[in-house]
N, C-alpha and C positions, 0 to 999 in steps of 0.2 A: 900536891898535884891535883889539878881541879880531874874531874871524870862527865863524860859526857855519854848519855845514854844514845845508842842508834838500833835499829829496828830492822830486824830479818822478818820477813810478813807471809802467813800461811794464805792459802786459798781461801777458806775459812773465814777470815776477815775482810777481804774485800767482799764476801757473797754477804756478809752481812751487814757491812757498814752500805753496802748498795739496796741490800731491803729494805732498812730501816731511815737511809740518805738519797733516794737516786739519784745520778748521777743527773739527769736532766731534768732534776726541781729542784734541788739541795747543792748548789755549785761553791760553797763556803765550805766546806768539809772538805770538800773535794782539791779546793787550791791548795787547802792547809795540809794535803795528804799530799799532794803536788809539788812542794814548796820540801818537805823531807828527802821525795824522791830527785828532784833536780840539785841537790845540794848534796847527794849520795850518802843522807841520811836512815833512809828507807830501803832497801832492797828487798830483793825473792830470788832463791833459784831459777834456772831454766823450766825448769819440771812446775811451777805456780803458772807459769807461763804460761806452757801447753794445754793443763787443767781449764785454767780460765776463757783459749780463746775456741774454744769446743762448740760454745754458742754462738747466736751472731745476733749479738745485743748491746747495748749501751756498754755495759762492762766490757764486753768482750772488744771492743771500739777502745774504750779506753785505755785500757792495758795496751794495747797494739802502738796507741800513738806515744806510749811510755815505755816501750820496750825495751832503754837504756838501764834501765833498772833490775832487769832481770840477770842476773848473775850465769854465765856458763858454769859447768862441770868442769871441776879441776882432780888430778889427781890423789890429790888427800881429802877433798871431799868425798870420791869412792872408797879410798881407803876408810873412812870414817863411816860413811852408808853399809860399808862390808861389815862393820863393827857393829853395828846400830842392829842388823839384821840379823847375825848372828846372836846375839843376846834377845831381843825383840822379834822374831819372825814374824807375828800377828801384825804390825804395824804397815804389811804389805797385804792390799785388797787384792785376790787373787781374778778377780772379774775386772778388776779396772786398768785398763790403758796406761796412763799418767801416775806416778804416786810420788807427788811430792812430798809428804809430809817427813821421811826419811831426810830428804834432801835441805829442808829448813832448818835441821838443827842441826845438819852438819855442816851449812854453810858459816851457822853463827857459831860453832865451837873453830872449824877452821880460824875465823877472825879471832875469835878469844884467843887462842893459842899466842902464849907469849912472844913475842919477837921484840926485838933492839928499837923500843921508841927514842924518838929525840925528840917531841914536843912535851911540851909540860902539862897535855890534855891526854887522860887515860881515859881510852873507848869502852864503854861498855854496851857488848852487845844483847839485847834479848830478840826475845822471838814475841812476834803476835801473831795472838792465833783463838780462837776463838773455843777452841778444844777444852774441856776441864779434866781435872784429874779429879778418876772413878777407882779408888782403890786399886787395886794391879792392872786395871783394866789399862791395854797399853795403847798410849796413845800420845799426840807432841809432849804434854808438862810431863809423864812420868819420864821420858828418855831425857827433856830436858835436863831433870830433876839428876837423872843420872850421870849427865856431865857437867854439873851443876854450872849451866846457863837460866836466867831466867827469861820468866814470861811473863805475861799479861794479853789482856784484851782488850781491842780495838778501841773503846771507849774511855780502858783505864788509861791506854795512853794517852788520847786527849786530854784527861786530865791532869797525866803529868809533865803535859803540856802546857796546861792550864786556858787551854783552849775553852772558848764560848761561843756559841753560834746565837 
């Protein structure tokens, strides 16, 4: 059975692939992030959503006009956020509004969660995010780590993509 990698995406990585790409100099990046998202290779929760369009800038333009991407809240995603929190507390800012980061890795363990395939391509889902893992310190790759999803960063994916700009 071949496996094919797909992408839950943090906040985190678009703020950084738009630093280091903007969005209105660097448009080659940006189709090839485009080009996952219209093929509903790439996703985010609702909650990446809300974070992002807080500003009112090229980003925040751009997400809006890609809003299909953004996944609602289901109820086993709550179920799972309920899980996530309970074991994790730290991993909710208590100053902040929006928090999705709970919300990314539960959407991609929701996906992983077995169910009855009938094609011969197994999804595998990780998470991007630009987050590292600091010893206990908790944050997306440890909780990852703990439902064991993986991760990577924005750049590694391109690469294993084998993307070139």
């Amino acid at each position: 059975m071949k496996t094919e990698e797909q992408y839950v995406i943090d906040t985190s990585s678009f703020i950084d692939l738009n630093k280091a790409n903007p969005i209105d100099i660097y448009l080659t990046p940006w189709k090839k992030v485009e080009q996952l998202v219209m093929t509903g290779k790439l996703i985010a929760p609702i909650e990446v959503y809300n974070e992002l369009i807080k500003k009112d800038d090229v980003l925040s333009k751009w997400v809006k006009e890609h809003k299909k991407m953004f996944k609602p809240i289901t109820v086993r995603q709550t179920e799972i956020v309920s899980e996530i929190l309970k074991e994790f507390p730290s991993i909710i800012k208590v100053r902040k509004e929006y928090q999705g980061d709970p919300w990314v890795v539960a959407l991609a363990v929701e996906l992983s969660e077995p169910k009855k395939q009938k094609t011969l391509i197994k999804i595998k889902w990780l998470v991007v995010t630009q987050e590292q893992k600091r010893g206990n310190r908790v944050r997306i790759p440890l909780i990852c780590e703990r439902y064991n999803i993986g991760y990577l960063k924005i750049f590694d994916m391109f690469r294993s993509k084998g993307w070139k700009f």
